[in-house]
N, CA, C and O atoms as a CHARMM CRD file, in Angstrom:
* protein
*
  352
    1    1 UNK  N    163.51800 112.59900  47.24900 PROA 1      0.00000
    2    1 UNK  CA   164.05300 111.36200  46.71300 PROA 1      0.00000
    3    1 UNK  C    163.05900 110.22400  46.83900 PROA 1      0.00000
    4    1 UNK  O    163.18000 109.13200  46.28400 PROA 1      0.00000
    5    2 UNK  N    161.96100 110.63600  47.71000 PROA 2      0.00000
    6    2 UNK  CA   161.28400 109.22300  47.82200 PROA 2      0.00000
    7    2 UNK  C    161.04700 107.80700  47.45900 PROA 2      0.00000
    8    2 UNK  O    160.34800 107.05300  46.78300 PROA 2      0.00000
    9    3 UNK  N    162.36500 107.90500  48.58100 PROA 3      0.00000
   10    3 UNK  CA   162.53900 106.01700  48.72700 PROA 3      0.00000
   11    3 UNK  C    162.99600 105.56500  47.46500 PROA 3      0.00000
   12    3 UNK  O    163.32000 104.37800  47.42000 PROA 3      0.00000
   13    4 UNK  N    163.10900 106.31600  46.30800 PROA 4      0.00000
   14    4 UNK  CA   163.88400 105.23600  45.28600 PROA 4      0.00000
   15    4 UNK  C    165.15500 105.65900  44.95000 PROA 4      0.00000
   16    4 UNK  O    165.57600 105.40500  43.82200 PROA 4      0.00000
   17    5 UNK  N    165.68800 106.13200  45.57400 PROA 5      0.00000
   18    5 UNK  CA   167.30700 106.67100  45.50500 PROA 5      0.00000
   19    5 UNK  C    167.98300 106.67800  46.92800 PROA 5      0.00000
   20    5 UNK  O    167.25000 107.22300  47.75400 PROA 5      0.00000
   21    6 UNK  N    169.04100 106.27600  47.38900 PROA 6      0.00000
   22    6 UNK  CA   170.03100 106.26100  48.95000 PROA 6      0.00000
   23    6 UNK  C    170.82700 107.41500  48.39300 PROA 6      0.00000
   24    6 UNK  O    170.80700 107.94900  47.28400 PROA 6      0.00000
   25    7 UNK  N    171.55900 107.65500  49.51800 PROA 7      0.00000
   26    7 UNK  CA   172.80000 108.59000  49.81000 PROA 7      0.00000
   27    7 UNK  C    174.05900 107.20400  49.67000 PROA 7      0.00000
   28    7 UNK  O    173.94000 105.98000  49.61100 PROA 7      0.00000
   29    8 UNK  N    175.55300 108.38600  49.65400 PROA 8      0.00000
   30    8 UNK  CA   176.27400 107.15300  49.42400 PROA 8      0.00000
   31    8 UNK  C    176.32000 106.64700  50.99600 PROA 8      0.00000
   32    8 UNK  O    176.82000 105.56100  51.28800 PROA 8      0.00000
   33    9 UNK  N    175.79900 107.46000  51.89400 PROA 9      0.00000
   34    9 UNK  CA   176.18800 106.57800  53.44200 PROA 9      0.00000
   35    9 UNK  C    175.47900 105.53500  53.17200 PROA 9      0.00000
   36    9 UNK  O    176.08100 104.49800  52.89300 PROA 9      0.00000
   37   10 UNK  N    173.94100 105.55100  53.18900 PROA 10     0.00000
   38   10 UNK  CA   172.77000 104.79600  53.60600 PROA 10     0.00000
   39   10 UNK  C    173.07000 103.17300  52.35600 PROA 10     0.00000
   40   10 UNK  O    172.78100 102.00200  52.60000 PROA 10     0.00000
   41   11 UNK  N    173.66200 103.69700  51.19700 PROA 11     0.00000
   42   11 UNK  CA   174.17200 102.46100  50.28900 PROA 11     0.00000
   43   11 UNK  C    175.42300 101.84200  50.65300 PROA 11     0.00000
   44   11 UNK  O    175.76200 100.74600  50.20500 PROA 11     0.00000
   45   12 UNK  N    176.01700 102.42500  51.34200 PROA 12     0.00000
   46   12 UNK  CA   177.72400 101.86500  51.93200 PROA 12     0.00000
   47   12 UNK  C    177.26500 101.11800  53.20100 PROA 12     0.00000
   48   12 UNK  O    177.60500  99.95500  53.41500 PROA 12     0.00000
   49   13 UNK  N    176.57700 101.74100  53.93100 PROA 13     0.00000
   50   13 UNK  CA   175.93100 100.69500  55.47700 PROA 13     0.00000
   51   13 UNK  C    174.41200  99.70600  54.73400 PROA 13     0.00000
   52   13 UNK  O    173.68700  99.01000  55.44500 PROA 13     0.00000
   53   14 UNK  N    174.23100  99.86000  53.34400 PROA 14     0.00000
   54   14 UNK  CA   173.28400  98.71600  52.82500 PROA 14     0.00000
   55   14 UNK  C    174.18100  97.75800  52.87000 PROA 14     0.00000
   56   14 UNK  O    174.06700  96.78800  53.62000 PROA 14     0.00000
   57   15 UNK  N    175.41800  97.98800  51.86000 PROA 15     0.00000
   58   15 UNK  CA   176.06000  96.76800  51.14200 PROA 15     0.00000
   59   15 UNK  C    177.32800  96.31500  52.20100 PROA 15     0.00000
   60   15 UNK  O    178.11400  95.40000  51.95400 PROA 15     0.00000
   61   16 UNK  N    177.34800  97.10200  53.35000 PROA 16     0.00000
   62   16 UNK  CA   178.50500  96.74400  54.31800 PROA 16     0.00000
   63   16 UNK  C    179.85300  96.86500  53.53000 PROA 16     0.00000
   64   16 UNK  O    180.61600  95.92100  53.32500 PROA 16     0.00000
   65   17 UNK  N    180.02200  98.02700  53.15700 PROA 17     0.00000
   66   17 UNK  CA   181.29400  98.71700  52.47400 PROA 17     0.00000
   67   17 UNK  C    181.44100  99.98100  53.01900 PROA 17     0.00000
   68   17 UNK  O    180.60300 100.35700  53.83900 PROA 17     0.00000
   69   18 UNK  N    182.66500 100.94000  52.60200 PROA 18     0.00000
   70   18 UNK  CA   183.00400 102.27200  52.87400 PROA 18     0.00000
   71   18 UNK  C    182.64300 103.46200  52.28100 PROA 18     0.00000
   72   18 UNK  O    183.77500 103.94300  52.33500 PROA 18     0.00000
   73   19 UNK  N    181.76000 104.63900  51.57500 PROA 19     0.00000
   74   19 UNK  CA   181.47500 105.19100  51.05100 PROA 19     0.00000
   75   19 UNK  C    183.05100 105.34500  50.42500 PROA 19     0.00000
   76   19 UNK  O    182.94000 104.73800  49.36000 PROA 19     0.00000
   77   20 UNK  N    184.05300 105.68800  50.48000 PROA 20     0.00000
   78   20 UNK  CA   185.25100 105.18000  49.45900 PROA 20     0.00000
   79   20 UNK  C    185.27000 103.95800  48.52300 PROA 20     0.00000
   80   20 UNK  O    185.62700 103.97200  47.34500 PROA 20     0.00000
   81   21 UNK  N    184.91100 103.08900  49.10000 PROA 21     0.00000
   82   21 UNK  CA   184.57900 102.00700  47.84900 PROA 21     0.00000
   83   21 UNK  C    183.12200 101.99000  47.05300 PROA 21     0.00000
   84   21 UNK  O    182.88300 101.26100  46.08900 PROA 21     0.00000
   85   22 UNK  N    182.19100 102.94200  47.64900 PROA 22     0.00000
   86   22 UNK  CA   181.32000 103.00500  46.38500 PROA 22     0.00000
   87   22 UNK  C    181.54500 104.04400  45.28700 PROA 22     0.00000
   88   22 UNK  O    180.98300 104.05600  44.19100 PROA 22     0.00000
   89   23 UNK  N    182.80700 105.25500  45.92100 PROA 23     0.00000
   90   23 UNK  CA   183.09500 106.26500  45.08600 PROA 23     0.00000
   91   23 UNK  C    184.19000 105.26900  44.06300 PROA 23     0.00000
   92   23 UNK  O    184.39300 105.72700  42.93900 PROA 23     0.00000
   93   24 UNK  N    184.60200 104.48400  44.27800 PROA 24     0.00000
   94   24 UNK  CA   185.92900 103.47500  43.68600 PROA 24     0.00000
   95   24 UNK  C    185.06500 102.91600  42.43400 PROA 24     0.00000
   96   24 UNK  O    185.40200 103.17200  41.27800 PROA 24     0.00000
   97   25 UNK  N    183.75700 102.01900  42.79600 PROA 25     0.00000
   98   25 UNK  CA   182.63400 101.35600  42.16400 PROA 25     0.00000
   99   25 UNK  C    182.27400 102.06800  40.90100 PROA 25     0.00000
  100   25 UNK  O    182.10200 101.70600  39.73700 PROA 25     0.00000
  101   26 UNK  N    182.21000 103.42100  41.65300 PROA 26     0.00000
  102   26 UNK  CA   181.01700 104.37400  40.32000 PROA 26     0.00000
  103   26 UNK  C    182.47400 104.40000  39.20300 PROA 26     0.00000
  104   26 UNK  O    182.46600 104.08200  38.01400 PROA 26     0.00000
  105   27 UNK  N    183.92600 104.98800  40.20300 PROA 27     0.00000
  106   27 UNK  CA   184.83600 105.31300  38.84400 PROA 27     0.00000
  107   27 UNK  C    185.15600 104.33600  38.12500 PROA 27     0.00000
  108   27 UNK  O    185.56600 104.60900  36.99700 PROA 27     0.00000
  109   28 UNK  N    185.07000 102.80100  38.56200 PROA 28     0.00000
  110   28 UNK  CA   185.52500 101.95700  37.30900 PROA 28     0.00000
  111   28 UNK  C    184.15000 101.10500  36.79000 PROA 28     0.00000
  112   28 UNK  O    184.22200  99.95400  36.36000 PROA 28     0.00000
  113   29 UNK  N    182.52500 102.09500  36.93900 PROA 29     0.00000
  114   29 UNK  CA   182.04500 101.37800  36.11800 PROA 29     0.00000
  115   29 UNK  C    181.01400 100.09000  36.59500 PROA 29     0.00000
  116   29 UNK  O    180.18700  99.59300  35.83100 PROA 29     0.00000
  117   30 UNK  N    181.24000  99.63200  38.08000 PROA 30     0.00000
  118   30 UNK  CA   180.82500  98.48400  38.71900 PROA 30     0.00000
  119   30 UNK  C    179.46600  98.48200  38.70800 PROA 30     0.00000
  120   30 UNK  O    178.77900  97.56700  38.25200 PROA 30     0.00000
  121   31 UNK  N    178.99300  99.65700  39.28500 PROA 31     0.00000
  122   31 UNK  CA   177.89600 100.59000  40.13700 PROA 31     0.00000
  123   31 UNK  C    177.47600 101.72200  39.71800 PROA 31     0.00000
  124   31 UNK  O    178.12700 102.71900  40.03000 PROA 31     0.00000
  125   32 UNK  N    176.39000 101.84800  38.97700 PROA 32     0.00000
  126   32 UNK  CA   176.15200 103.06000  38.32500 PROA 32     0.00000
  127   32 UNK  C    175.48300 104.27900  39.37200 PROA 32     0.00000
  128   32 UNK  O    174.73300 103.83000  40.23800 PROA 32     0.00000
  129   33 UNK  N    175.64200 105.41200  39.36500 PROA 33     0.00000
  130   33 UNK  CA   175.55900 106.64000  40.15600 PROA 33     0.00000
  131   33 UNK  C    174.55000 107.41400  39.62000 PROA 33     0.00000
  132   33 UNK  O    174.44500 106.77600  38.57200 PROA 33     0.00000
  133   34 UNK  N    173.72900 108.28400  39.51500 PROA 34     0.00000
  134   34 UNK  CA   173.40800 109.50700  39.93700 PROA 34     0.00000
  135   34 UNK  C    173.69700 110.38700  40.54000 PROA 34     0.00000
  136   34 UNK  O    174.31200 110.19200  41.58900 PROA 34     0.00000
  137   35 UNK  N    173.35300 111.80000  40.09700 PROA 35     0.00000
  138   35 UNK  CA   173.84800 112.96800  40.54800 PROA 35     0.00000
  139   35 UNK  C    172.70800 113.75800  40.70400 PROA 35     0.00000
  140   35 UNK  O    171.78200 114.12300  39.98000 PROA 35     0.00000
  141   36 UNK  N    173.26000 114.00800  42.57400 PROA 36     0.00000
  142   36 UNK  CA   171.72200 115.30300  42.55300 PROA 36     0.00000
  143   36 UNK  C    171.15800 115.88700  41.85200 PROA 36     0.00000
  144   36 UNK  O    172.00500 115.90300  40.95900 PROA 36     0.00000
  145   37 UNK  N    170.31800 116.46400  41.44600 PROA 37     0.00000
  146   37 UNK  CA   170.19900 117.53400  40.70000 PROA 37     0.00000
  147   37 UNK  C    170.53700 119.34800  41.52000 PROA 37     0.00000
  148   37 UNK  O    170.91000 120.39700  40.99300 PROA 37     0.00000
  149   38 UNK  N    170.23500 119.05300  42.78000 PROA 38     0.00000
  150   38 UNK  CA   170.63500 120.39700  43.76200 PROA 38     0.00000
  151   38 UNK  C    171.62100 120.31600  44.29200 PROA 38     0.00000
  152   38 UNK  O    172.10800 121.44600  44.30400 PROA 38     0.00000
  153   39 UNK  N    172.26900 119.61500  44.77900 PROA 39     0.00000
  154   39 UNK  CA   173.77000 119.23900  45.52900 PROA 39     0.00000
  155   39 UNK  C    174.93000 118.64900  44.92800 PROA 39     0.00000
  156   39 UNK  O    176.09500 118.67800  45.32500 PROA 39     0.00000
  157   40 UNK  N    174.29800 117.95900  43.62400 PROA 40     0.00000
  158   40 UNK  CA   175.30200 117.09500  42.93100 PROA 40     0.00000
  159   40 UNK  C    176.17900 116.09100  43.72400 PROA 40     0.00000
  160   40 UNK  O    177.26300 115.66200  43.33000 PROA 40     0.00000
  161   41 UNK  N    175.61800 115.79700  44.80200 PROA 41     0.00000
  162   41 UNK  CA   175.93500 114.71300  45.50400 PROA 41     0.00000
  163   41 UNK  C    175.75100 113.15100  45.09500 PROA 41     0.00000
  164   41 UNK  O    174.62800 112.66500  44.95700 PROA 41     0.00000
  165   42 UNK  N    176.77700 112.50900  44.93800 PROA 42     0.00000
  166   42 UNK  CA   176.27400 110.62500  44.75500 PROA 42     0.00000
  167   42 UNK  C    174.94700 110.26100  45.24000 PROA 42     0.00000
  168   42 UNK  O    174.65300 110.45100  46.42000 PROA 42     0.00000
  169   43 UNK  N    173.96700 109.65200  44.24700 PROA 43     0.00000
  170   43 UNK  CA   172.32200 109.15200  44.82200 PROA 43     0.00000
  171   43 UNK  C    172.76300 107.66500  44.10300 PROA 43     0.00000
  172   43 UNK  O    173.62200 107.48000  43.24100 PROA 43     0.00000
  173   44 UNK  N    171.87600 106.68300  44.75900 PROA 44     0.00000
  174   44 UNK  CA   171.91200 105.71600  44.35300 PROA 44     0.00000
  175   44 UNK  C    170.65100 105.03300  43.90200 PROA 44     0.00000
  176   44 UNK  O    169.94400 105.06000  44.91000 PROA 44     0.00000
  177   45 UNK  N    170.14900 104.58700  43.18500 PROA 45     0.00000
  178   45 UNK  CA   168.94000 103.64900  42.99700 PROA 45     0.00000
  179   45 UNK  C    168.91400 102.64400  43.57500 PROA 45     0.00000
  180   45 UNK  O    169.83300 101.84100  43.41200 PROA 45     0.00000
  181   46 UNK  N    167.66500 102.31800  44.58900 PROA 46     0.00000
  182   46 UNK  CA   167.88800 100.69100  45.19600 PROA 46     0.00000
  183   46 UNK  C    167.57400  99.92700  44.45200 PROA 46     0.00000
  184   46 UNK  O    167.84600  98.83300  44.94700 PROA 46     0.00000
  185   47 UNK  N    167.02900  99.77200  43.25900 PROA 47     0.00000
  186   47 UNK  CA   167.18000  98.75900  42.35100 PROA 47     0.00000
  187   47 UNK  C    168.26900  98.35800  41.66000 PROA 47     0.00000
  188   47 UNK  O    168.24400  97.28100  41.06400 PROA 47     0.00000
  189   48 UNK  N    169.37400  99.16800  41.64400 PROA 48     0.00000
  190   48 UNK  CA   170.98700  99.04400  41.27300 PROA 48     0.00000
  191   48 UNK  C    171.57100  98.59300  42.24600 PROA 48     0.00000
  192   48 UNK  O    172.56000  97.89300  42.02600 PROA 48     0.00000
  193   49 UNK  N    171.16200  98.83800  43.60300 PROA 49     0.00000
  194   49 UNK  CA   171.64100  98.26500  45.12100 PROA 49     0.00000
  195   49 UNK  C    171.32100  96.99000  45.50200 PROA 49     0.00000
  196   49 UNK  O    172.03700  96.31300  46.24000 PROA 49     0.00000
  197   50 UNK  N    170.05700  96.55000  44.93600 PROA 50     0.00000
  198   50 UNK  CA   169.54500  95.46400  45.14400 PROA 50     0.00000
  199   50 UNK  C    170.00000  94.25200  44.41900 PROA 50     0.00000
  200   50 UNK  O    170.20400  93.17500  44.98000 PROA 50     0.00000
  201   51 UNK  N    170.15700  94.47800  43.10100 PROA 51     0.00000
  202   51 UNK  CA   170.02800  93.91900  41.53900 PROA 51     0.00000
  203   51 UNK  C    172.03500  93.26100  41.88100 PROA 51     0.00000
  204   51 UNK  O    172.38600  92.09300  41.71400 PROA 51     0.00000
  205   52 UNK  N    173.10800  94.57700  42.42300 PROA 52     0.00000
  206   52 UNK  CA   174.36700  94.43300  43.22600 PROA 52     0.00000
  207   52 UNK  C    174.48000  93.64500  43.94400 PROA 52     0.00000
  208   52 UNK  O    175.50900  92.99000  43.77700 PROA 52     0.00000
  209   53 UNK  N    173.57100  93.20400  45.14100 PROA 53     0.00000
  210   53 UNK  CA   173.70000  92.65300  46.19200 PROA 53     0.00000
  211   53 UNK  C    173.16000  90.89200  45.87600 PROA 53     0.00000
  212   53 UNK  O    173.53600  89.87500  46.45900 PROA 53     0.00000
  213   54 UNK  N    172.15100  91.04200  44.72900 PROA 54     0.00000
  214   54 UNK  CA   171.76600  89.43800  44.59000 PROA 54     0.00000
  215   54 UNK  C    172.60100  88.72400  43.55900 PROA 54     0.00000
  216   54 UNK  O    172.48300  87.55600  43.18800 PROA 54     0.00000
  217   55 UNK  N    173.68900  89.87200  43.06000 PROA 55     0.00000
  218   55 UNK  CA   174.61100  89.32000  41.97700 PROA 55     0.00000
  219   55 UNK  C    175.94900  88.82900  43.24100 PROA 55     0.00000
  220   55 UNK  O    176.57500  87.77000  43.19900 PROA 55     0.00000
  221   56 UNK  N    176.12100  89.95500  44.31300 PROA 56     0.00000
  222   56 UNK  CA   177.27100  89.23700  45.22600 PROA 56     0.00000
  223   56 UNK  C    176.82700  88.22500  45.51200 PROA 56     0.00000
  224   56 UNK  O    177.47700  87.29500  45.03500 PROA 56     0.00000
  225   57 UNK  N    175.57200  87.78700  46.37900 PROA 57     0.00000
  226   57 UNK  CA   175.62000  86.78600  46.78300 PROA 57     0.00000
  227   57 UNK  C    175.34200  85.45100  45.76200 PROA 57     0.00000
  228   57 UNK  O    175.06400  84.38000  46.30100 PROA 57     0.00000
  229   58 UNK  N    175.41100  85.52300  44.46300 PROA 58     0.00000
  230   58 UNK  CA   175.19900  84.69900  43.70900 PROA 58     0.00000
  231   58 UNK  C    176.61000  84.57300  43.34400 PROA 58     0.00000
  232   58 UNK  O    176.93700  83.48500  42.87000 PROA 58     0.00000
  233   59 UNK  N    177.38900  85.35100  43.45400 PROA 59     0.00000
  234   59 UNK  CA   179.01000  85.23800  42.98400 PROA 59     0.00000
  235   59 UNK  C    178.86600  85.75200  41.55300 PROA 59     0.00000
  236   59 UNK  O    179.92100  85.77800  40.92000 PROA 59     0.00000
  237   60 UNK  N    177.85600  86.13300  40.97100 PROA 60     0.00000
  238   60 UNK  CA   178.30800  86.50000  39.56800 PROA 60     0.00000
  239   60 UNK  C    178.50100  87.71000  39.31400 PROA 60     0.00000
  240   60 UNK  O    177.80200  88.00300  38.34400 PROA 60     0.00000
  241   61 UNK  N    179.26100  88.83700  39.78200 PROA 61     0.00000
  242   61 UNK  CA   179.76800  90.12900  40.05700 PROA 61     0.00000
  243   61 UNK  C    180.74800  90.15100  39.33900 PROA 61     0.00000
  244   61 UNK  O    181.83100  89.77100  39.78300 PROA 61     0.00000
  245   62 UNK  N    180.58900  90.67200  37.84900 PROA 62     0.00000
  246   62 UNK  CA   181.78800  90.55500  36.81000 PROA 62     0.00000
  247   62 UNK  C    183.12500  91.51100  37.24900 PROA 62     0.00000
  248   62 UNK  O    182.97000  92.63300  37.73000 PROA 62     0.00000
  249   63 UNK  N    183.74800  91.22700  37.13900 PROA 63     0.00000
  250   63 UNK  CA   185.21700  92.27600  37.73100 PROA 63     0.00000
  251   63 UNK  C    186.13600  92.34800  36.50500 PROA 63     0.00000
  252   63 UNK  O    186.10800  91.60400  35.52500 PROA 63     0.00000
  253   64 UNK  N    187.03100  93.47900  36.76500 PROA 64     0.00000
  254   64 UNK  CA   187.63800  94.08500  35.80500 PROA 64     0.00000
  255   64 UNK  C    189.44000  93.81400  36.11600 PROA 64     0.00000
  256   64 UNK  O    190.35800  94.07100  35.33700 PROA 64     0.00000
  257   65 UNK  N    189.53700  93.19700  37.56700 PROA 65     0.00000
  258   65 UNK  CA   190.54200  93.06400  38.27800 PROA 65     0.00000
  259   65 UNK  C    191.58100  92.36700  37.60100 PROA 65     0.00000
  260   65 UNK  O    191.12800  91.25600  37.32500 PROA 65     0.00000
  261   66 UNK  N    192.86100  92.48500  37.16100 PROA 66     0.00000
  262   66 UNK  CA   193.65300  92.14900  36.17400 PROA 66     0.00000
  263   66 UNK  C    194.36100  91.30000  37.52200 PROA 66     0.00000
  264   66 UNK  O    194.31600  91.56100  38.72500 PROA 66     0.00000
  265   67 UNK  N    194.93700  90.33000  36.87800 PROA 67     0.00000
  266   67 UNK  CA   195.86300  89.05200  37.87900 PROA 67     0.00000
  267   67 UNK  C    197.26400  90.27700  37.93500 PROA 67     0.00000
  268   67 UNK  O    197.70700  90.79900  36.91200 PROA 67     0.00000
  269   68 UNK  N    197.89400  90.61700  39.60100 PROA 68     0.00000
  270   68 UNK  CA   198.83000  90.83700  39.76900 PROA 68     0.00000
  271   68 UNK  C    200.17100  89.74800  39.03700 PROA 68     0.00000
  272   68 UNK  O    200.34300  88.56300  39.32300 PROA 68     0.00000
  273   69 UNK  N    200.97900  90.56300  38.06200 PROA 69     0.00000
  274   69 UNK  CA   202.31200  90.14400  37.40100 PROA 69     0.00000
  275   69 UNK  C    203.43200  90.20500  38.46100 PROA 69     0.00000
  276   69 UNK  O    203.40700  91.13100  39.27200 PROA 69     0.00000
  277   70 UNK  N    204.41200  89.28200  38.50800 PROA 70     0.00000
  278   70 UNK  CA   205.41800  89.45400  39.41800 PROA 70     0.00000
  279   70 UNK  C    206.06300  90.79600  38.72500 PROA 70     0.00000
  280   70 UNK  O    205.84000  91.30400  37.62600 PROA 70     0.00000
  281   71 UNK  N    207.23500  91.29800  40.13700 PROA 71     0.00000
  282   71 UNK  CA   207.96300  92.22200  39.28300 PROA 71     0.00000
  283   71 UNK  C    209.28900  92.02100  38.75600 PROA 71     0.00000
  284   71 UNK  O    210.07800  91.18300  39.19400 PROA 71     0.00000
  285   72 UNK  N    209.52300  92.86100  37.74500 PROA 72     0.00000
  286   72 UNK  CA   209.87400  92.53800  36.18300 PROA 72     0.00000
  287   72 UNK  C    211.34500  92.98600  36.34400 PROA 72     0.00000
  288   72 UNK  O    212.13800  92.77500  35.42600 PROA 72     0.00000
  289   73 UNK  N    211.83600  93.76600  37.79900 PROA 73     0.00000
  290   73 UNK  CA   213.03700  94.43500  37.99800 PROA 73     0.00000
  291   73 UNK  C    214.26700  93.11800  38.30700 PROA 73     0.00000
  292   73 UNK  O    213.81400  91.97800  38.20200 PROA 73     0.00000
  293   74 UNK  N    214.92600  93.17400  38.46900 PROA 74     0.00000
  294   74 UNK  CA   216.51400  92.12900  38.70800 PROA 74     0.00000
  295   74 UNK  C    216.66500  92.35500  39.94600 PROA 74     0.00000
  296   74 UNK  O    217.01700  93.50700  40.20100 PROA 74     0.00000
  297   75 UNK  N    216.47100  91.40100  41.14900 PROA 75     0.00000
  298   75 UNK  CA   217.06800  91.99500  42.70100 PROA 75     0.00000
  299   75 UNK  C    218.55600  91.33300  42.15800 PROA 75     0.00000
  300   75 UNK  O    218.93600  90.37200  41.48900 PROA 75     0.00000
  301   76 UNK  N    219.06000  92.34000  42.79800 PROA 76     0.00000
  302   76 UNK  CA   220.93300  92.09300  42.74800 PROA 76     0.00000
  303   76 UNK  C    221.10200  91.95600  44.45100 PROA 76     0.00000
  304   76 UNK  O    220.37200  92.36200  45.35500 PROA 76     0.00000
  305   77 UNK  N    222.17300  91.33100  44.47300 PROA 77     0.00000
  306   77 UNK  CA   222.86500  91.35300  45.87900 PROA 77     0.00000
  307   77 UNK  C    223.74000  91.96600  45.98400 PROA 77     0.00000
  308   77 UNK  O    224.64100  91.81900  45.15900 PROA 77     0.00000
  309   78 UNK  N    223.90900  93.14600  47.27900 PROA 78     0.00000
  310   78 UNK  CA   224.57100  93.90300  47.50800 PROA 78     0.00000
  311   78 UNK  C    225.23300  94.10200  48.67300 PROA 78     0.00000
  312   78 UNK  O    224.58100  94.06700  49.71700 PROA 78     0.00000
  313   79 UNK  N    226.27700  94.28200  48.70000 PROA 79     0.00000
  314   79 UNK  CA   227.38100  94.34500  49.92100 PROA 79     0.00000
  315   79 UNK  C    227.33600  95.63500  50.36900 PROA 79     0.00000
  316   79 UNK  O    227.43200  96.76500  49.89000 PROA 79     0.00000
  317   80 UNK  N    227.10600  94.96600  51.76500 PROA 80     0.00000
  318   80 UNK  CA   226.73800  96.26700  53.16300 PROA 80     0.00000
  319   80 UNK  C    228.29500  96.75600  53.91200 PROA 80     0.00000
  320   80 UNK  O    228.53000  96.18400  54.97600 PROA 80     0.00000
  321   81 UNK  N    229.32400  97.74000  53.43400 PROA 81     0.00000
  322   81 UNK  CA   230.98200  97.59200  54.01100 PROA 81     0.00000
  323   81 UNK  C    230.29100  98.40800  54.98000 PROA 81     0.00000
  324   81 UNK  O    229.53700  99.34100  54.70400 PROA 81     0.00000
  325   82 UNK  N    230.67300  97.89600  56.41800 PROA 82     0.00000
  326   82 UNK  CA   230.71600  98.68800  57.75600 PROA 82     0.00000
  327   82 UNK  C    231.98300  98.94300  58.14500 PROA 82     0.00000
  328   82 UNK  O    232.89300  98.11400  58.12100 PROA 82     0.00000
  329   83 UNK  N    232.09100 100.30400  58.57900 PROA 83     0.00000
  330   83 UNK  CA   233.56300 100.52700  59.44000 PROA 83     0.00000
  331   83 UNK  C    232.73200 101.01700  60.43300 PROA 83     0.00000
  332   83 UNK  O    231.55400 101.35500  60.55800 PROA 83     0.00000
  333   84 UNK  N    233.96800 100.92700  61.24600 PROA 84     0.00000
  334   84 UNK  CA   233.85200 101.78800  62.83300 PROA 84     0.00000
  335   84 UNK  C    234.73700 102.92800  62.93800 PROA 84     0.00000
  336   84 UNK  O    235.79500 103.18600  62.36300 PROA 84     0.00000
  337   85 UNK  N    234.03900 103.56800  63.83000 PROA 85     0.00000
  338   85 UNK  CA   235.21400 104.78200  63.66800 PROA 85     0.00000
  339   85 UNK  C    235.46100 104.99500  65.06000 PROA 85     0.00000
  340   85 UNK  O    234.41300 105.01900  65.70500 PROA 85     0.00000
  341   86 UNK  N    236.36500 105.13600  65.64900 PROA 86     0.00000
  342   86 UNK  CA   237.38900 105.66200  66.78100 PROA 86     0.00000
  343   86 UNK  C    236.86200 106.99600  66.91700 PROA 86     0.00000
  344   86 UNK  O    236.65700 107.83500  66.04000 PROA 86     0.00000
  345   87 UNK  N    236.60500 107.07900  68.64900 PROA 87     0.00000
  346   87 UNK  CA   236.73800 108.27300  68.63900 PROA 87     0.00000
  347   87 UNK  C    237.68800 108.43100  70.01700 PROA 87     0.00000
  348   87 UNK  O    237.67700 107.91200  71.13400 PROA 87     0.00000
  349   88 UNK  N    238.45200 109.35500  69.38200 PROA 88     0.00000
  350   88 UNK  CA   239.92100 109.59200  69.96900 PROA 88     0.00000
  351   88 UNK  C    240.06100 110.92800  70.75400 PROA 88     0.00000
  352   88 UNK  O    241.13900 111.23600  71.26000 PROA 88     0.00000
């Protein structure tokens, strides 16, 4: 790989994330991936790592994140009847 490709550990402890959120990244598109060619394991380019990291800290990290909608269901109020029961 020499030095121009990470593993997803060595890119998850770059960017101080979880190798779950760079597998999250690649599926919607954020973060583009490579694939071994012998292991077919996630490789990363540090110029995609780098190019990532000066867009976070610039804040311009385009997102796909849709505004949570309230939900759309009717809460009803409902009556709780308690009995007791005797035991005799």
């Amino acid at each position: 790989m020499s030095g121009k490709f990470m593993t997803i550990k060595e890119a998850a402890e770059m960017l101080g994330v979880t190798p779950l959120t760079l597998r999250n990244w690649d599926k919607s598109g954020k973060l583009p991936t490579t694939r071994h060619p012998m292991s077919n394991y996630r490789i990363y380019k540090t110029e995609d790592l780098e190019k990532l990291m000066k867009d976070i800290e610039a804040g311009t990290v385009p997102t796909k994140a849709k505004p949570r909608s309230a939900p759309k269901r009717k809460l009803t109020a409902r009556k709780l009847i308690v009995r007791s029961i005797r035991e005799e």
